[in-house]
N, C-alpha and C positions, 0 to 999 in steps of 0.2 A: 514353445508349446505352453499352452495357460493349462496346470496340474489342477484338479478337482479338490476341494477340501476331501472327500471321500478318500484320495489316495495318501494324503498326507496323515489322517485318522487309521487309516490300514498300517502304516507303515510307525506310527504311534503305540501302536497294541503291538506288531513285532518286536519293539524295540520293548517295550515290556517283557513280552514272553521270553526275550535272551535277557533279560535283566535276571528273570526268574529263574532259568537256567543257570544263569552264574551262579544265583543265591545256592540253587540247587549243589551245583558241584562244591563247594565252598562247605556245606552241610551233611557232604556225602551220601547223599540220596543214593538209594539203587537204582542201577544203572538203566532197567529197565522206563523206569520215571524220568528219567535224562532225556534219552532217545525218544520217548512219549514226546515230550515236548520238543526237542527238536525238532523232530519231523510236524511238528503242527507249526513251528516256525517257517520249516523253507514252504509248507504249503502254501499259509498265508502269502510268502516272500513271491512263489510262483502267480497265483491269484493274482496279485498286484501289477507284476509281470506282465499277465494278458489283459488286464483291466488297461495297464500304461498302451499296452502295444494297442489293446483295442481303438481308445480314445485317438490316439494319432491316427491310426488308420481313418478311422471315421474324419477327422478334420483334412487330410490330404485330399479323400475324395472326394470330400466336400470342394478343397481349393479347387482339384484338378479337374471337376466336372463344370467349376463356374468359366474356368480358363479354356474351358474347349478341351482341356491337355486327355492323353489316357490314364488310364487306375493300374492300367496291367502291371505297370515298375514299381507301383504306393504299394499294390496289394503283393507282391514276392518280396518286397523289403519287409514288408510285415512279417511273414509267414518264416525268413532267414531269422529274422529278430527272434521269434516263439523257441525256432528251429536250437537258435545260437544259446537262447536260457536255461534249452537241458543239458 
C-alpha cells in the first residue's frame, strides 16, 4: 500500500508528543499534565488508525470493483481492523 505524506506527518507530531511526554516525566510534571497529553497521543495514534484503515479500504474497492470481484470481504476486514485497534 502507497502511505500518504499526511500519515507519515501525523505520525511525526505523535512521536513528538511522546518525546514530550518523556521530557515531561523526566521533569516531574503533574500527573494530571502526563495523562493530558497521553491521551492526546493515542487520539492522534487512533485518528491515523482509521485515516490507514480508511485509505486501504477505499483502494481495495477501488481494485475489487475494477476486477468484477465483491467489496463485502475488503469492507468487514476493514471494519475487524477498526474493531481490532480498540
Amino acid at each position: 500500500m502507497e502511505y500518504d505524506k499526511s500519515v507519515v506527518n501525523r505520525l511525526k507530531r505523535v512521536e513528538g508528543q511522546i518525546k514530550g511526554v518523556l521530557n515531561m516525566i523526566e521533569q516531574k510534571k503533574d500527573c494530571r499534565e502526563v495523562i493530558t497529553q497521553l491521551s492526546a497521543s493515542r487520539t492522534a495514534i487512533d485518528r491515523t488508525i482509521g485515516l490507514i484503515v480508511s485509505m486501504n479500504l477505499e483502494q481495495c474497492v477501488r481494485e475489487n470493483i475494477e476486477n468484477g470481484q465483491d467489496t463485502k470481504d475488503v469492507v468487514k476486514e476493514a471494519v475487524n481492523l477498526l474493531v481490532k485497534s480498540r
